[in-house]
C-alpha positions in Angstrom: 23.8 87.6 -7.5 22.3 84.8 -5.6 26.1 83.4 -5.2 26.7 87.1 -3.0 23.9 86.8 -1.2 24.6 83.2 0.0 28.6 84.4 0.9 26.6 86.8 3.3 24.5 84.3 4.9 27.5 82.1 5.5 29.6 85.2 7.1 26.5 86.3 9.2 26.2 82.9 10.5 29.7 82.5 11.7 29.7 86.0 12.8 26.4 84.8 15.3 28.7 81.6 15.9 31.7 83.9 17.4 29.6 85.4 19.7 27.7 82.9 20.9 31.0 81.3 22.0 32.7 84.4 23.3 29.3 85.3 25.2 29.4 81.4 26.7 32.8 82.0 27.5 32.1 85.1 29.7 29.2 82.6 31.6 29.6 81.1 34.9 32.1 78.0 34.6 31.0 74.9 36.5 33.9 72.8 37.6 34.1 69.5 38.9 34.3 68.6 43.1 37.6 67.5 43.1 37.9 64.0 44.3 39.9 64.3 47.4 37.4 66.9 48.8 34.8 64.5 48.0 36.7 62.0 50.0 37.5 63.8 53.0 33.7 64.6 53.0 33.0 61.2 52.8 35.2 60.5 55.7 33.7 62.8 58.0 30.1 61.5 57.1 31.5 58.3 58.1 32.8 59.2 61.3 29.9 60.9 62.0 27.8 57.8 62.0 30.5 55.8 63.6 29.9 58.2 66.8 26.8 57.5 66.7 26.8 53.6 66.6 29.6 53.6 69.3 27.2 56.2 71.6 24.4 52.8 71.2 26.6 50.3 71.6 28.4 51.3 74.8 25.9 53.1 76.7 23.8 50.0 77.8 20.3 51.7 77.2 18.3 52.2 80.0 16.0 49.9 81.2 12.4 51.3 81.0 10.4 50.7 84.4 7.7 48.4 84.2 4.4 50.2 83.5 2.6 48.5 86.3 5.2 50.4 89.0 2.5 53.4 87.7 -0.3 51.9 89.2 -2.0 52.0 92.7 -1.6 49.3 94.8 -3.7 46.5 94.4 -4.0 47.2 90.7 -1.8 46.0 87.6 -0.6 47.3 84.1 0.8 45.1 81.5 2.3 45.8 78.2 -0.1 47.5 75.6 -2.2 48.3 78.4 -3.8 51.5 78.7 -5.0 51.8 82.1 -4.7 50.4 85.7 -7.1 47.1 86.1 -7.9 45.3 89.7 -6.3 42.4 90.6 -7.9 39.6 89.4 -10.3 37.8 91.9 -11.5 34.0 92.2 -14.6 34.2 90.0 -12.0 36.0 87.3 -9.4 33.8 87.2 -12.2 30.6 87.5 -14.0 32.1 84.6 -11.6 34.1 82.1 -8.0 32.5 82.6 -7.5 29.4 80.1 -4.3 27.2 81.4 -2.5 25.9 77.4 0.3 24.2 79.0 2.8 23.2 82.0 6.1 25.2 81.7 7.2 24.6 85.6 7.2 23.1 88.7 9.1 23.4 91.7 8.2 22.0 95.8 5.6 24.7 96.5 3.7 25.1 93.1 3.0 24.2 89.5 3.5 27.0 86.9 1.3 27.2 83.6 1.2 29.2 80.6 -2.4 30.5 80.6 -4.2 33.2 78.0 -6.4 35.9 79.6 -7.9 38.5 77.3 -5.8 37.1 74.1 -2.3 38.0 76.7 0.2 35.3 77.5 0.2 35.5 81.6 1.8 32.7 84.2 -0.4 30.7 86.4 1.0 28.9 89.5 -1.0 26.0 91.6 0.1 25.0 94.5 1.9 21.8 94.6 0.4 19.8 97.7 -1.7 21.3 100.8 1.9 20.4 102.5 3.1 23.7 101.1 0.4 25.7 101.7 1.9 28.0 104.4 5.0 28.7 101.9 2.6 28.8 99.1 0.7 31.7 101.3 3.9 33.5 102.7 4.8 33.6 98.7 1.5 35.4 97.9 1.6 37.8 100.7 5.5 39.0 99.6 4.1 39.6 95.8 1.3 41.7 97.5 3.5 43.6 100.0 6.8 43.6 97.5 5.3 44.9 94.1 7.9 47.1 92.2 10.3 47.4 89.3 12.6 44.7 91.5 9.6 41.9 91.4 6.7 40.1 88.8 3.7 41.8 88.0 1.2 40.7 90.1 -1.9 40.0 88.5 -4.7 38.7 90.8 -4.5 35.6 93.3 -7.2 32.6 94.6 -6.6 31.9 98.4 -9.8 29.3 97.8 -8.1 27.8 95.0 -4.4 28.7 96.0 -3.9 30.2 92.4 -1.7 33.2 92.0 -1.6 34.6 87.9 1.4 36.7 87.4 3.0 38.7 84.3 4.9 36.3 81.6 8.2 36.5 80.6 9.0 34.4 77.5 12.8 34.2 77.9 12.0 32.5 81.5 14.7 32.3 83.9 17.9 33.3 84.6 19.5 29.4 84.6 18.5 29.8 80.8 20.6 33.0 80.5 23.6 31.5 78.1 21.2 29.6 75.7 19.3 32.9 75.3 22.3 34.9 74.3 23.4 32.2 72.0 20.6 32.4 70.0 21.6 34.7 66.9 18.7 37.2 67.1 20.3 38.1 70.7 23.8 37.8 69.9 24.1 41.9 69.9 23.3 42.2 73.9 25.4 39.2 74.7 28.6 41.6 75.4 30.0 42.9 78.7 28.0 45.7 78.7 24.9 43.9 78.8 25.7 41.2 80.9 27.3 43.9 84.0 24.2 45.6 83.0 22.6 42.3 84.5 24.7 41.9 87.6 23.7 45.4 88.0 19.7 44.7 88.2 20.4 41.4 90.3 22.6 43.5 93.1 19.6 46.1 92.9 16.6 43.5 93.5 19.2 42.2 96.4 19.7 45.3 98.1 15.6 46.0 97.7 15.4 42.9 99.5 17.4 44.2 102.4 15.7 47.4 102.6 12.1 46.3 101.4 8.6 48.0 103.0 8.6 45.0 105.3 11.9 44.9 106.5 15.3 43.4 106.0 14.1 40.3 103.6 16.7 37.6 103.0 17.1 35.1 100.0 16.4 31.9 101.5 15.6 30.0 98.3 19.5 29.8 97.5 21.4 26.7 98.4 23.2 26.3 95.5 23.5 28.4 91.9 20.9 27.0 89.8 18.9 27.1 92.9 19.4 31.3 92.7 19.3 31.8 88.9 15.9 29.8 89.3 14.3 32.9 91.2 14.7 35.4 88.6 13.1 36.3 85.3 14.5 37.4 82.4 12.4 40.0 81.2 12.0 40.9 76.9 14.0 44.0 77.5 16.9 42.2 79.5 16.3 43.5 82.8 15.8 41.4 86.1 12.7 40.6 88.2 12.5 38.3 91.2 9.7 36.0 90.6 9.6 33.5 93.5 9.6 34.8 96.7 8.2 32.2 99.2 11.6 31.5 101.2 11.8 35.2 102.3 12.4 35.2 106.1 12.6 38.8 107.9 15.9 39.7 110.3 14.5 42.0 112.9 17.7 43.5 114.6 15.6 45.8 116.8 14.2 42.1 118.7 17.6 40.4 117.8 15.9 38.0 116.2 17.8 36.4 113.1 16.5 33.9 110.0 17.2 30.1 109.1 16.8 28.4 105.4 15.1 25.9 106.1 15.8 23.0 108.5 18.0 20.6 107.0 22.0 20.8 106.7 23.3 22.5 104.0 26.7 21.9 102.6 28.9 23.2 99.7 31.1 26.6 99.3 28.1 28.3 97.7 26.1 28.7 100.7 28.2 31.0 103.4 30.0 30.0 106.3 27.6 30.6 108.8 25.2 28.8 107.2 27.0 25.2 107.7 26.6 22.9 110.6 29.4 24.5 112.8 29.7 21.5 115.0 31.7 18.8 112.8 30.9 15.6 111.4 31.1 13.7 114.8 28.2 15.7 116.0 25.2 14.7 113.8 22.7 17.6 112.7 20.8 19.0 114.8 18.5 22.4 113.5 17.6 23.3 117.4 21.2 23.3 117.8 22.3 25.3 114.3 22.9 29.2 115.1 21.0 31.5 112.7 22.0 34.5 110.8 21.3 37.1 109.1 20.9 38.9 105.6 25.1 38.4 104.7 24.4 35.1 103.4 23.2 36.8 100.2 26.2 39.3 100.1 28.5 35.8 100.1 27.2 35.0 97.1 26.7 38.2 94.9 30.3 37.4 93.3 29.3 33.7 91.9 26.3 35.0 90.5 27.9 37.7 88.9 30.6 35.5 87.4 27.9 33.5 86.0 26.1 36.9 84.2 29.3 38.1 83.1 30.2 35.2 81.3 33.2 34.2 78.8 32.7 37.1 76.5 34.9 39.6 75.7 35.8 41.9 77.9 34.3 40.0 80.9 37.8 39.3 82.0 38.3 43.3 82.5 35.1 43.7 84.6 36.6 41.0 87.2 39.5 42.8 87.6 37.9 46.2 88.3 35.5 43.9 90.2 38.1 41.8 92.2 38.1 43.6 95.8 34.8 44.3 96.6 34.2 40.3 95.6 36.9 39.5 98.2 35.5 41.7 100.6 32.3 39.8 99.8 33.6 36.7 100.7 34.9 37.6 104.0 34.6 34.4 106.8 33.1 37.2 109.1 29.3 37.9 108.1 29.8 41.8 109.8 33.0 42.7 107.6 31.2 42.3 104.2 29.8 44.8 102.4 26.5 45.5 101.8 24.3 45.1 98.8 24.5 49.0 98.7 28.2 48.7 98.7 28.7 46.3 96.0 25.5 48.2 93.7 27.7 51.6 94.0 30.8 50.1 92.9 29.0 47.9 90.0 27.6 51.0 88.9 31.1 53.1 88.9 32.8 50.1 87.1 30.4 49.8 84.7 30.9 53.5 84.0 34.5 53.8 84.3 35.1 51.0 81.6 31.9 52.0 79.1 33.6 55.6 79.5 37.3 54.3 78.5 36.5 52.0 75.9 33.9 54.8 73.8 37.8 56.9 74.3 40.1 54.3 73.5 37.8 53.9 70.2 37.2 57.3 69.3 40.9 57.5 69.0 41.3 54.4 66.4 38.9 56.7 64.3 
């Protein structure tokens, strides 16, 4: 008896068995992603991101405009500044600016790395009373000139001929190559970045020309160190003029044209017009040496670009595209160049046209 009722245990559990299988065969199948779908997904992910990265990397981003262009005149704004503050006065800069350390010097004044309220901010003494009317035609040009295109300025001591301007770490343009050879900048050193550059230096030119006061010129430019010596290299790689006390005005409405300086110049930087015109047998005489006007800067927009474009890749390319309106540049006759409008419209289209093609040409590798 119990031997029967085990046998029909045994056939009622395989009987619940059978079922259970043929029910889980009637359930949902799950089957694998096959692995060439999962590749061409892959792909496409991939793809995806490579867009992305090649939309950052050849559309130089934009330069944001200095905070302090925000501000009323007479008033400054600095980085992680809320709101607008007076320029500094005598008694402030006497009382709260703290020089740590030389950092420059040049014929007109002494620059110093100072600290006011825990910021990093440039201080500039003049040199010698010698210089004092440069030293003052400086100051005014800061005051009159303040924009995206020039320094910050911060507050200014005739008394004490001390002027305290924004800081810039990376310093000036003549240390432009040791900058981008450093490894934490070696992702802007391309030709994007660097046309970018010539860009911002061809826009602070042609401010110059058509500046509040007038038609400015860039005196302070006898040779190329000279020039890169003016400019600042700002922490987001933009351009700002910082010494502007060689800025004479060309009023065409009086005729009356501008002089750098009183001594001969010589060299192929400078332009034509500015050499002694009357040969070696005649000595130099400034009474005798005709002046000029703003052109001398637009002769030597193409050696400072050659300079900011550099020997990286692709700087070759931006030459070519850049070849004419340099040769109209150098023209012997001041009234057939271009001007630094010209030259800022055609940078711009280059650097365009070429960013355009290249994001093409590498879209199509993909």
């Amino acid at each position: 008896m119990q031997e029967t009722v085990a046998e029909a245990q045994e056939l009622a559990a395989d009987s619940s068995m059978d079922k259970k299988t043929q029910d889980g065969s009637r359930g949902p199948r799950h089957r694998a992603l096959p692995p060439a779908v999962g590749l061409l997904l892959s792909m496409a992910l991939m793809n995806a991101l490579l867009y992305l990265c090649l939309d950052w990397f050849f559309v130089a981003p934009p330069h944001s405009s200095p905070v302090s262009t925000h501000c009323p005149h007479g008033h400054f704004r600095m980085a992680q500044m809320k709101n607008c503050s007076p320029w500094l006065s005598c008694e402030e800069l006497r009382t709260e600016v703290r020089p740590l350390k030389r950092i420059g010097e040049g014929a007109v004044k002494r620059v110093f790395l100072s600290e006011w309220k825990e910021r990093k901010v440039a201080l500039s003494r003049l040199t010698s009373l010698e210089m004092k009317d440069d030293f003052l035609h400086g100051l005014r040009m800061l005051k009159s000139l303040q924009s995206k295109h020039v320094v910050t300025l911060l507050g200014y001591c005739e008394d004490d001929s001390t002027i305290l301007t924004e800081y810039h770490p990376l310093g000036s343009l003549s240390n432009l190559e040791e900058t981008l050879n450093l490894s934490k900048y070696q992702n802007v050193n391309t030709w994007q970045h660097r046309l970018q550059l010539a860009v911002d230096y061809v826009s602070i030119i042609d401010y110059l020309h058509h500046s509040p006061l007038g038609t400015l010129v860039m005196c302070d430019s006898s040779d190329l160190s000279k020039t890169l010596s003016q400019y600042l290299l700002t922490s987001n790689f933009s351009l700002v003029v910082n010494d502007l006390d060689a800025l004479p005005l060309v009023n065409r409405s009086s005729g009356a044209l501008v002089k750098c300086g009183h001594r001969e110049l010589h060299g192929d930087f400078v332009a034509p017009e500015q050499l002694w015109p009357y040969g070696e047998d005649t000595p130099f005489d400034d009474d005798l040496m005709p002046p000029y006007d703003e052109k001398i800067d637009i002769w030597k927009i193409p050696d400072v670009s050659s300079f900011l474009l550099g020997h990286v890749e692709g700087s070759d390319m931006v030459r070519f595209h850049l070849f004419d309106i340099h040769k109209a540049c150098k023209s012997q006759t001041p009234a057939e160049r271009p001007t630094a409008q010209d030259i800022l419209d055609t940078y711009k289209k280059v650097l365009n046209l070429l960013r355009d093609s290249a994001m093409s040409q590498t879209r199509e590798m993909l």
